[in-house]
Backbone as CSV, one residue per row, in Angstrom:
resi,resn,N_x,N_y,N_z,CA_x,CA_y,CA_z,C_x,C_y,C_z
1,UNK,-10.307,-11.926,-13.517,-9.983,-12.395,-12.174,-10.094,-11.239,-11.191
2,UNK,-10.654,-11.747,-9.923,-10.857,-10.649,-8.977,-9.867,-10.762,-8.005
3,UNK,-9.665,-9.694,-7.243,-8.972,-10.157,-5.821,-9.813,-10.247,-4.559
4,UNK,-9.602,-11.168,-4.334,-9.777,-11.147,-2.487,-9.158,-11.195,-1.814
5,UNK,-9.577,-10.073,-0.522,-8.430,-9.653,0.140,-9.371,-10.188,1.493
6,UNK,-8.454,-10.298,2.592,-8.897,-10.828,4.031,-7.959,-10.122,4.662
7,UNK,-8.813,-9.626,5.613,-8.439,-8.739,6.997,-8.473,-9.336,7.827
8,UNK,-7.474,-9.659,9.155,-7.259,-10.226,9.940,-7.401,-9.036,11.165
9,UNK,-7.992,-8.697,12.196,-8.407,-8.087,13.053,-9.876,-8.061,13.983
10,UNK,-8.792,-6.970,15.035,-10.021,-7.040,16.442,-10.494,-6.573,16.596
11,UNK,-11.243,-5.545,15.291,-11.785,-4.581,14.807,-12.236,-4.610,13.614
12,UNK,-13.459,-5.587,13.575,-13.491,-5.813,11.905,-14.782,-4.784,11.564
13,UNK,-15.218,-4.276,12.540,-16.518,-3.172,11.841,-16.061,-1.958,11.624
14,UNK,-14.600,-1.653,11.433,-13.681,-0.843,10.962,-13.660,-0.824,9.470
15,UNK,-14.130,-1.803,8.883,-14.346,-2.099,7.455,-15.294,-2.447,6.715
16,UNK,-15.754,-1.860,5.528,-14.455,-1.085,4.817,-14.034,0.422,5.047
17,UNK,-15.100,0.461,5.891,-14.613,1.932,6.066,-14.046,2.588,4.547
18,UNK,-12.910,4.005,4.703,-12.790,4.785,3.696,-12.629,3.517,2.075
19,UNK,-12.517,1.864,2.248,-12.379,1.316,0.972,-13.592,1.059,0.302
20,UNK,-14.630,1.806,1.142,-16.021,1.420,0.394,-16.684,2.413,0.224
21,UNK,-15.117,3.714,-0.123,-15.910,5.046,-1.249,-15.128,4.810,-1.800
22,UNK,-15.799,6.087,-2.967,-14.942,6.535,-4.211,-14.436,5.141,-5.384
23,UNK,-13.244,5.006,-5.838,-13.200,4.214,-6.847,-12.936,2.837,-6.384
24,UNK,-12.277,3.175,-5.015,-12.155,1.216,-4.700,-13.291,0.966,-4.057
25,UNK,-14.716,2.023,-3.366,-15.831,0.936,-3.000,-16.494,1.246,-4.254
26,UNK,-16.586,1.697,-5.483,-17.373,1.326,-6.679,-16.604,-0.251,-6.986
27,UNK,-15.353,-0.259,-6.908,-14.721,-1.868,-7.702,-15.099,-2.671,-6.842
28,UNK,-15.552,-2.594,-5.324,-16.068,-3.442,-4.197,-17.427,-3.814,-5.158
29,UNK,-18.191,-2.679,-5.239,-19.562,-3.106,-5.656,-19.965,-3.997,-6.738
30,UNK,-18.800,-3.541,-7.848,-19.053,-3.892,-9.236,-18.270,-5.496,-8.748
31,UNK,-17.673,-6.230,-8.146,-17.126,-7.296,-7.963,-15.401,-7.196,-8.560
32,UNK,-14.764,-6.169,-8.767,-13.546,-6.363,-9.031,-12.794,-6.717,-7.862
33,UNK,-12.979,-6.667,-6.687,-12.269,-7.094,-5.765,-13.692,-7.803,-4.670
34,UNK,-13.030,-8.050,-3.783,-13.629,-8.429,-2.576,-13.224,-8.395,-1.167
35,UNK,-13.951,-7.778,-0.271,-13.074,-7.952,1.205,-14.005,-8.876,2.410
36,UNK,-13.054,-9.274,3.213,-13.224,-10.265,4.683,-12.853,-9.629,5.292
37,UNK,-13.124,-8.976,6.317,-13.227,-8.947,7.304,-13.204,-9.505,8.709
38,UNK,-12.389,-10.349,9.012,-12.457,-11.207,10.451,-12.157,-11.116,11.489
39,UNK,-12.741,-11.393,12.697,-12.727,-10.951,13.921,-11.758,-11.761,14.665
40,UNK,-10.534,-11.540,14.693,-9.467,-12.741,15.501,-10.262,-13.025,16.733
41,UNK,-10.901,-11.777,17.169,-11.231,-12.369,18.728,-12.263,-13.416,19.018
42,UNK,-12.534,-14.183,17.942,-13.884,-15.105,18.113,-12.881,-16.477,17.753
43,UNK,-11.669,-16.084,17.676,-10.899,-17.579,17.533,-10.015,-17.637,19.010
44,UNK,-10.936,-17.420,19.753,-10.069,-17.111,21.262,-11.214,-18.074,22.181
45,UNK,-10.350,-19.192,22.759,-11.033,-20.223,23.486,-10.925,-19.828,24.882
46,UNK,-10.809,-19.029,25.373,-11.426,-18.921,26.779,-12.718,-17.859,26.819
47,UNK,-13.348,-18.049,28.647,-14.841,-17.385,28.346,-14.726,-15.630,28.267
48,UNK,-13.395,-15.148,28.312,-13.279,-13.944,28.411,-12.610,-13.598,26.909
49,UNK,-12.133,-15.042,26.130,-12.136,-14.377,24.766,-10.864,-13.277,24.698
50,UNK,-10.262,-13.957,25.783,-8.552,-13.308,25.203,-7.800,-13.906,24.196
51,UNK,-7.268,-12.114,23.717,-6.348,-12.197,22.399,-4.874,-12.053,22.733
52,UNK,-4.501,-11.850,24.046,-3.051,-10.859,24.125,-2.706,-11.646,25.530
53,UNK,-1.662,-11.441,25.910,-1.128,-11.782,26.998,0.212,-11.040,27.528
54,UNK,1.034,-10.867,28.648,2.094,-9.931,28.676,3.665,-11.049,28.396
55,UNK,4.670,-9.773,27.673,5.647,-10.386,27.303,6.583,-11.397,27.857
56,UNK,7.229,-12.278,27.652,8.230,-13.275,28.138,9.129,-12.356,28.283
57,UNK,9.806,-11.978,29.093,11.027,-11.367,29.717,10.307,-9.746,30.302
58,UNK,9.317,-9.658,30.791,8.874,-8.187,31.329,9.235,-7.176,29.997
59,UNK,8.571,-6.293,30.510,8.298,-5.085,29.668,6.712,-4.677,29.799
60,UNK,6.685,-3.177,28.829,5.067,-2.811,28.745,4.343,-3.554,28.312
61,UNK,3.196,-3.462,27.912,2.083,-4.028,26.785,2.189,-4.801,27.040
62,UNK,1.192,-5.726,25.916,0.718,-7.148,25.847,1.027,-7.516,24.357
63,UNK,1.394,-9.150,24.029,1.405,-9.273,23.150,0.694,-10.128,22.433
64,UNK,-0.484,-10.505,21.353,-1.285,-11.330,20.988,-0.876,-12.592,20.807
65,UNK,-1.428,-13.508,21.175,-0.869,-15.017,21.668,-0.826,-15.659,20.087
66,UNK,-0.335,-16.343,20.290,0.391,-17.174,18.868,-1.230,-18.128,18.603
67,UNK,-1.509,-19.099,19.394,-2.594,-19.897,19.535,-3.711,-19.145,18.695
68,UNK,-4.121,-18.114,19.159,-5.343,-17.290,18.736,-5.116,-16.695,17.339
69,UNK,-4.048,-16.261,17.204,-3.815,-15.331,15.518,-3.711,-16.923,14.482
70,UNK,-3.155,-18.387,14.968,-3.145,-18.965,14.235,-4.348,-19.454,13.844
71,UNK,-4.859,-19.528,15.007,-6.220,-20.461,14.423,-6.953,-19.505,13.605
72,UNK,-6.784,-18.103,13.384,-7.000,-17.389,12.604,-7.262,-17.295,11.102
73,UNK,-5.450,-17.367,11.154,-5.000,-17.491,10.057,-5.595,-19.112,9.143
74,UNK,-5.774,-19.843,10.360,-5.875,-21.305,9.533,-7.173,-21.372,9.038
75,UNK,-8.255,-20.533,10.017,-9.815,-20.501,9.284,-10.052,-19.606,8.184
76,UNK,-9.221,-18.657,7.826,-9.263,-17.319,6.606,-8.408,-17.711,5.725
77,UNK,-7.288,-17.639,6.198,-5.712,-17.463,4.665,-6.705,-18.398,3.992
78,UNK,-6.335,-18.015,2.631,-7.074,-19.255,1.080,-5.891,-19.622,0.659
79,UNK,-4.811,-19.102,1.047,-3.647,-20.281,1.027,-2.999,-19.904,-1.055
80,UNK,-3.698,-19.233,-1.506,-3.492,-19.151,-2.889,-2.343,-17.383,-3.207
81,UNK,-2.178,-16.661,-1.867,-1.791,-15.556,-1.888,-0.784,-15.260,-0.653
82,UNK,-0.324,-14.097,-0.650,0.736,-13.700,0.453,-0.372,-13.394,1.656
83,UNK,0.563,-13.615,2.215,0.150,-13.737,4.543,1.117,-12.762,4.598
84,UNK,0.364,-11.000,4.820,1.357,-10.068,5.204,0.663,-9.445,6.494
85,UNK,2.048,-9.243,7.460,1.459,-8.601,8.798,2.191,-6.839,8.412
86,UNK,1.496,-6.521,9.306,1.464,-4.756,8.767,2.566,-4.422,10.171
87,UNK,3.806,-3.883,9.590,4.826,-3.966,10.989,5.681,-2.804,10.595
88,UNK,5.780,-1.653,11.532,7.271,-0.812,11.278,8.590,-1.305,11.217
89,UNK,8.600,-2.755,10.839,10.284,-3.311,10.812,9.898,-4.483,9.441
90,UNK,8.950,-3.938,8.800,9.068,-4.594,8.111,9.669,-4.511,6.232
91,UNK,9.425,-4.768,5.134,9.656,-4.476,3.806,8.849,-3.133,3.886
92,UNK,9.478,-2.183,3.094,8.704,-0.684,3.081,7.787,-0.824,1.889
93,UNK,6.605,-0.305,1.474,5.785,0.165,0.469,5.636,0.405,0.324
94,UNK,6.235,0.179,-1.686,6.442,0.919,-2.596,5.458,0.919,-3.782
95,UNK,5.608,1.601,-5.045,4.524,1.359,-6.308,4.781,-0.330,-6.559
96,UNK,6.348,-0.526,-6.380,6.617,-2.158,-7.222,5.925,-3.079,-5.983
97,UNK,6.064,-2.767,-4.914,5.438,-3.969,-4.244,4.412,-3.769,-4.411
98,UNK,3.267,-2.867,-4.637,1.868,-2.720,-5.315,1.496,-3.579,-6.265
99,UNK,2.359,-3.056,-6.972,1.816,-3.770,-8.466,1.886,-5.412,-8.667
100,UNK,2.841,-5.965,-7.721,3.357,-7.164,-7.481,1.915,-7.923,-7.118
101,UNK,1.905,-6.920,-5.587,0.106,-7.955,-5.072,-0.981,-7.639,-5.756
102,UNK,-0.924,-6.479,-6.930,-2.291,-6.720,-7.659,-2.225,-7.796,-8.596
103,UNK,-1.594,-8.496,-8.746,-1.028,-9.491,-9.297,-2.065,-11.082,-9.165
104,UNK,-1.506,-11.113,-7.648,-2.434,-12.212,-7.051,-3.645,-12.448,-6.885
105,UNK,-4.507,-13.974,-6.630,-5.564,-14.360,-6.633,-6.034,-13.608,-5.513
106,UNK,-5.494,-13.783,-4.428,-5.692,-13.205,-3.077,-4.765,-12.797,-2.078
107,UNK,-4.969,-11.447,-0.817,-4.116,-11.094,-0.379,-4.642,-10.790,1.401
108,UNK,-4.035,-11.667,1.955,-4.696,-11.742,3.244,-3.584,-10.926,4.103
109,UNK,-4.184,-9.713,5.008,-3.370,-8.983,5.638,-3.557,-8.995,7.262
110,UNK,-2.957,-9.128,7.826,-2.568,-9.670,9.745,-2.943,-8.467,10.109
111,UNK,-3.450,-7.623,11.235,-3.534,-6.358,11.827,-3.030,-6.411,13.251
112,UNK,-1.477,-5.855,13.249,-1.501,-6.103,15.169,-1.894,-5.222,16.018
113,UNK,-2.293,-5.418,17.045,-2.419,-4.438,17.838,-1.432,-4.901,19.389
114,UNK,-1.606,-3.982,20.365,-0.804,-4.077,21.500,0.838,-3.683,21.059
115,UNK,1.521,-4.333,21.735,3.214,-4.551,21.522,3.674,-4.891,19.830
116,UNK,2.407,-5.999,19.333,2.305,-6.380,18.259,2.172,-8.367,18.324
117,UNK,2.594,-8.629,17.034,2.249,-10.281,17.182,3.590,-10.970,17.590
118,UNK,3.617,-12.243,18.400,4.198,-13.382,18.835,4.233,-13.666,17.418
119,UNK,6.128,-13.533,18.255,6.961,-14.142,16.309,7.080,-15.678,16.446
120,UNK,6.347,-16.674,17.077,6.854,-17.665,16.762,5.649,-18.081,15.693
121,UNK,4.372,-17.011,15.666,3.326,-17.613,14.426,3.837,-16.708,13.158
122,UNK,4.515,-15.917,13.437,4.946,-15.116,12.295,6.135,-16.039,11.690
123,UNK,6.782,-16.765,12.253,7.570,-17.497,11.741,7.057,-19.259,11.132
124,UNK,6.222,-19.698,11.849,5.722,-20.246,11.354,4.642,-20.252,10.196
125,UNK,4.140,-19.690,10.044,3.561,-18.853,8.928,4.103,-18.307,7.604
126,UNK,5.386,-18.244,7.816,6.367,-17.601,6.624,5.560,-16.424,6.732
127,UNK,5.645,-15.231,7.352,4.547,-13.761,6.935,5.228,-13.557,6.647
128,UNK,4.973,-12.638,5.758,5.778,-11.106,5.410,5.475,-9.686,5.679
129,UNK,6.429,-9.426,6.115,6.257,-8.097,7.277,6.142,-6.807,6.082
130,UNK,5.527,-6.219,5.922,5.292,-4.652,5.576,5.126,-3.327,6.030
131,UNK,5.658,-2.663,5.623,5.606,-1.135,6.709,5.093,-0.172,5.849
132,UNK,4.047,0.878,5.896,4.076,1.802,5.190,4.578,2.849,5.578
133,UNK,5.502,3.900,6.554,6.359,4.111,6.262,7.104,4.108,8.159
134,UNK,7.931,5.220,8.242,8.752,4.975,9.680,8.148,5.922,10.729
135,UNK,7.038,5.080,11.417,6.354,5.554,12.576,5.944,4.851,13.025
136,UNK,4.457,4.695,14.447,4.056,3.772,14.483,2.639,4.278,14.784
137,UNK,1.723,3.152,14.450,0.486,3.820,14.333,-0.478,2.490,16.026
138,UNK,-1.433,2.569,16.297,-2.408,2.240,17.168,-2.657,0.951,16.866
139,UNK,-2.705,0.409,15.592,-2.845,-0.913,14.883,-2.490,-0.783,13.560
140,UNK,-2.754,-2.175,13.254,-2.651,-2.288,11.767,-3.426,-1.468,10.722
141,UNK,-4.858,-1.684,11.364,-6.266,-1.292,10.974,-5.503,-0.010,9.503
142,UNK,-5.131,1.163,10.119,-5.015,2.045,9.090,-4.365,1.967,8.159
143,UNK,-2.914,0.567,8.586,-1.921,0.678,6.868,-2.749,-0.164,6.249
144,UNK,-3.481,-1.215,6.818,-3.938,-1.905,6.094,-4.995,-1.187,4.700
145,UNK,-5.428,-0.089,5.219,-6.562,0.496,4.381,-5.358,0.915,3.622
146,UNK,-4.498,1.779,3.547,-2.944,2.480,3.013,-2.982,1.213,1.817
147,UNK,-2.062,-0.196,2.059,-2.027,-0.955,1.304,-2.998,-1.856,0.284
148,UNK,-4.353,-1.564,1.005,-5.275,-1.903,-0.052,-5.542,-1.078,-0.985
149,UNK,-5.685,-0.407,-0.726,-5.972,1.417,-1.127,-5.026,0.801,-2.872
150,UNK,-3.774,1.325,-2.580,-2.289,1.000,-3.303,-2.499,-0.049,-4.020
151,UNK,-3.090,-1.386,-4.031,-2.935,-2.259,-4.302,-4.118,-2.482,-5.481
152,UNK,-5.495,-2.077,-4.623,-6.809,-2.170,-5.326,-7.105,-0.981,-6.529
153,UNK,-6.226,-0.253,-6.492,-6.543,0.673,-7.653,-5.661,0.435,-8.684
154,UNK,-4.727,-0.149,-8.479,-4.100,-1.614,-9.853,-4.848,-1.801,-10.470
155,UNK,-6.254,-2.620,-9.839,-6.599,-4.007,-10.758,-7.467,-3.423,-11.746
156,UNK,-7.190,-4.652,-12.898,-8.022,-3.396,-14.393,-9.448,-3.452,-14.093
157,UNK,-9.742,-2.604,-14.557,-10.830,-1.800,-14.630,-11.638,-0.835,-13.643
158,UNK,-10.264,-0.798,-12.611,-10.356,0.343,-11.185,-10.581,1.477,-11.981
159,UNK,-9.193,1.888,-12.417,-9.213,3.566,-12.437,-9.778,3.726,-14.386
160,UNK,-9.767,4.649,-14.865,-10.027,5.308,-16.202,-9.470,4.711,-17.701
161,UNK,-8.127,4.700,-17.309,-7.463,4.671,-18.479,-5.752,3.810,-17.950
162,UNK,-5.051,3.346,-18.352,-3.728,2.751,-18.103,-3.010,4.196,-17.930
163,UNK,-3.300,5.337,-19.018,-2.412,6.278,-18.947,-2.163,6.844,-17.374
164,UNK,-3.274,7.072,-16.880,-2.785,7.784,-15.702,-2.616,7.016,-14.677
165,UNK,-2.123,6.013,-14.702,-1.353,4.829,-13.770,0.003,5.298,-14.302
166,UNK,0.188,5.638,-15.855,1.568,5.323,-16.240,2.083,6.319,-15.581
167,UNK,1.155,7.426,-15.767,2.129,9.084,-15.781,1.971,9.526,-13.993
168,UNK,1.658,8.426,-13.310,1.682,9.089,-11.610,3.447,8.975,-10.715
169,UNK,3.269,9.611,-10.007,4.260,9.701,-8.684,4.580,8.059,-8.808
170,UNK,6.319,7.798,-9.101,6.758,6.517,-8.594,6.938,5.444,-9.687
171,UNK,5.872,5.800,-10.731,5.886,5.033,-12.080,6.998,4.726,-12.692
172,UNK,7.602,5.920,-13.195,8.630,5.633,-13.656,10.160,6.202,-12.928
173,UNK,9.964,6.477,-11.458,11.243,6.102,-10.807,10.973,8.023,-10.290
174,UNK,10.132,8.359,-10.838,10.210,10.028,-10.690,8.909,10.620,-9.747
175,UNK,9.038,11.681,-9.210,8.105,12.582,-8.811,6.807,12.734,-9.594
176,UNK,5.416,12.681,-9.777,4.792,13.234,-10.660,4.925,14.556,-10.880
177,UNK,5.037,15.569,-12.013,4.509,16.683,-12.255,3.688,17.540,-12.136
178,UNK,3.527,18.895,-11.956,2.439,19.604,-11.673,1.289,19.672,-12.436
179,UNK,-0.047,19.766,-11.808,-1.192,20.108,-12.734,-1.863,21.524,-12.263
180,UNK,-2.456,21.432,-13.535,-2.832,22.722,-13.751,-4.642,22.543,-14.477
181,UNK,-5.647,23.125,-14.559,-6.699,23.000,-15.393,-7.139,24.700,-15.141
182,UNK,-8.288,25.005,-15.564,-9.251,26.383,-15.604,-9.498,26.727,-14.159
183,UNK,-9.330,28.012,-14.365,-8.947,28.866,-15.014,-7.778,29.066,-15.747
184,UNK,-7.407,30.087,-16.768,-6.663,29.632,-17.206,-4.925,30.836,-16.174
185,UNK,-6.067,31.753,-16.085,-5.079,32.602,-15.211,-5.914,32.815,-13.750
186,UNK,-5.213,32.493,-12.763,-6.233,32.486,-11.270,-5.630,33.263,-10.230
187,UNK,-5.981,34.608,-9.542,-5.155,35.141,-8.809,-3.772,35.781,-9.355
188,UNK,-3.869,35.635,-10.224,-2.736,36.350,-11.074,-1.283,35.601,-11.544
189,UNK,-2.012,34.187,-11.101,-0.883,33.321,-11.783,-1.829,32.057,-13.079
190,UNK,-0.496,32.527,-13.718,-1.163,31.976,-15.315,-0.637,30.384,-15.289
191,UNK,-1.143,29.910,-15.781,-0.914,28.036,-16.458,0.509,28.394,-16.994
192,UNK,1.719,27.529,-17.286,2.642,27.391,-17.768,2.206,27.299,-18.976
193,UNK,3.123,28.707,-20.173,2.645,28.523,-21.709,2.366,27.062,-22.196
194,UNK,3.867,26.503,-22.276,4.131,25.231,-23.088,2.229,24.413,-22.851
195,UNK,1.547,24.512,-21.879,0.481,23.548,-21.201,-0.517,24.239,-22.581
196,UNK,-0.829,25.151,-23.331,-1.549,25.452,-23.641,-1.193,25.881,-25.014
197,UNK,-0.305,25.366,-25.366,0.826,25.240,-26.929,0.347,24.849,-27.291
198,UNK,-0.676,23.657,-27.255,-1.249,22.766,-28.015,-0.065,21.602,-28.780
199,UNK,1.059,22.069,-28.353,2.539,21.100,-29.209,2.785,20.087,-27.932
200,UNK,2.108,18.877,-27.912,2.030,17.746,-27.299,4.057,17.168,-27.120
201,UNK,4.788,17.361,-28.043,5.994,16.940,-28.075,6.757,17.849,-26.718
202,UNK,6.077,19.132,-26.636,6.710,20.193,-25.980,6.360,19.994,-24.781
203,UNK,5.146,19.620,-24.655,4.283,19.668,-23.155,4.940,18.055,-22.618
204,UNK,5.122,17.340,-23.280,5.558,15.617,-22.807,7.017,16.513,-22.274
205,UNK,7.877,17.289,-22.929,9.495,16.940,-22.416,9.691,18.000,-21.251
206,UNK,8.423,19.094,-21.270,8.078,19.677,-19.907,7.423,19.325,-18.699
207,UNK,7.226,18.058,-18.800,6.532,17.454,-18.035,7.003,16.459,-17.398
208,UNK,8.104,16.277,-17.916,9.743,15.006,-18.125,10.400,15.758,-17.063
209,UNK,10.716,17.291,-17.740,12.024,17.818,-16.679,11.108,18.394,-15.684
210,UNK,10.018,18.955,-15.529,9.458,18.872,-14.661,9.427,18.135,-12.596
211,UNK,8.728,16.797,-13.131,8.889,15.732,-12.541,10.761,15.408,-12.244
212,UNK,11.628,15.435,-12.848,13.023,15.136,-12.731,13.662,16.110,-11.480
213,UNK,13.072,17.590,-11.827,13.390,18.848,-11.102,12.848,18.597,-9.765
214,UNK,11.718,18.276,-9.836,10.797,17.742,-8.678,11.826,16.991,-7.416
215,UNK,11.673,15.754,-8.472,12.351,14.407,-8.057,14.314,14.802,-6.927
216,UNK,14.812,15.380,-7.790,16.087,15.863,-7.415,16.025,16.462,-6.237
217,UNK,14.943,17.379,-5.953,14.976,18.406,-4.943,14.336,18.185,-4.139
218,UNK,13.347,17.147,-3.582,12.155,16.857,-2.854,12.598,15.021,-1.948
219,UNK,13.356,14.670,-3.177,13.376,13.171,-2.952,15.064,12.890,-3.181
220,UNK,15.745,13.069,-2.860,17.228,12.979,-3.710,17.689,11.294,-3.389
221,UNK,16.716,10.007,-2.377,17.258,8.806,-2.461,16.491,8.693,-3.928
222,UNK,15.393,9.102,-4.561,14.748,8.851,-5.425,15.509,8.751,-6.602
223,UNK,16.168,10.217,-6.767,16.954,10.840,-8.061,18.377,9.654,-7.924
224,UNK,18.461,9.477,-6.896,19.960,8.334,-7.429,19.571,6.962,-7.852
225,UNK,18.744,6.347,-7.459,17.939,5.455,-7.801,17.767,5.854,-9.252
226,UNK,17.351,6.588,-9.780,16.497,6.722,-11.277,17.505,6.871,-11.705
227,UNK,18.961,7.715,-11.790,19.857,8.074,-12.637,20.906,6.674,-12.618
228,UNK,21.158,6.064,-11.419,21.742,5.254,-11.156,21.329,4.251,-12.726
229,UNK,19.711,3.716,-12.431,19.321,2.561,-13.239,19.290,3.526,-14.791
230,UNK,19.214,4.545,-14.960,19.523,5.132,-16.383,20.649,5.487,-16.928
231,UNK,21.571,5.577,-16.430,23.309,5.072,-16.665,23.232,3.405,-16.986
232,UNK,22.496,2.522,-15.817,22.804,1.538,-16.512,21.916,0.614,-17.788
233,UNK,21.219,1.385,-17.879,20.266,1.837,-19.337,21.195,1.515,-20.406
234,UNK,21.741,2.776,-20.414,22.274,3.630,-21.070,24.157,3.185,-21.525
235,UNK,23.910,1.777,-20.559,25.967,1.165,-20.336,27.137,2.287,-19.804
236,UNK,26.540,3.115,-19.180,27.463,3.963,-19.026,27.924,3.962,-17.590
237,UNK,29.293,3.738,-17.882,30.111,2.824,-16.342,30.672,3.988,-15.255
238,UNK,30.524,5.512,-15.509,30.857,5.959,-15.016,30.355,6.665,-13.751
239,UNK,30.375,7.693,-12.915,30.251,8.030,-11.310,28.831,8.877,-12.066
């Protein structure tokens, strides 16, 4: 099974842009996924082909009219997958919500631009709002590449091997670990012994506290999260 994904935007020769290198435009080519591209602004019935209009109660900007993003949505969504608009107030994204939409048949994503979209199609619609992280960007256009990106290198037969899905940043609740390859000493700093022990048992539990050390000091909502759910692993009721 493949995914298809649909882009909702007023900027569709923006794509695929960076998703049609490297390993997600080889899975474009080979047919593991698929993308749409659509131009909201050609679902806009007047002769000037407006998308936006200014807010109900004053303020800056403009906001894209409900009428136009729906009829949108009603000629693209395949109706078999999630309707997500790309929003700084929305669910944050993470590896688990990744792995969730590589999941699905298809994943159709909203792009706002201006102020952003008229919530009465967002509500009618049931969307679901996503943020990749706390800023705000010009449009959707770029998380959207962010969340495909995340999403499309899931599906099997994207990346190499399962292993290095298992052992990345977020997998298992932790930081990834440092790498290292050849030389073996560079500038006068050497590879960590244990890496070149050849004792695989040694290099796995350095690579464990590693990532943990990481995790603690870089990320500390991370480290309570992971210890939190490994206490309750583990039944252990205490602080």
């Amino acid at each position: 099974m493949s995914l298809r994904a649909v882009v909702l935007t007023l900027f569709p020769e923006m794509f695929p842009g960076p998703l049609g290198a490297s390993l997600t435009g080889k899975a474009l080519t080979n047919g593991l996924w698929s993308l749409d591209a659509v131009d909201i602004r050609s679902f806009a019935t007047d002769r000037h082909r407006t998308v936006d209009d200014s807010p109900f109660g004053g303020g800056a900007g403009m906001v894209m009219r409900p009428d136009v993003v729906d009829a949108a949505i009603e000629a693209s969504w395949p109706g078999d997958g999630p309707l997500i608009y790309l929003s700084p107030r929305g669910r944050p994204l993470d590896q688990a919500l990744a792995h969730t939409l590589a999941q699905v048949p298809s994943l159709t994503v909203l792009c706002g631009r201006y102020e952003g979209v008229d919530q009465r199609v967002l509500e009618a619609r049931a969307v679901q709002e996503v943020s990749i992280g706390d800023y705000v960007l010009s449009g959707g256009e770029l998380a959207a590449f962010v969340l495909l990106d995340a999403v499309v290198r899931l599906l099997p037969g994207v990346l190499g091997g399962a292993q290095s899905l298992d052992e990345e940043s977020f997998e298992g609740g932790l930081l990834e670990y440092p790498h290292y390859t050849r030389p073996a000493v560079w500038q006068e700093r050497a590879v960590p012994e244990v890496l070149i022990s050849g004792h695989h048992q040694n290099v796995a539990a350095w690579r464990r506290a590693q990532a943990e050390d990481l995790t603690r000091q870089r990320r500390p909502d991370l480290w309570a999260r992971y210890t939190a759910r490994r206490a309750s692993l583990n039944g252990d009721c205490g602080p």
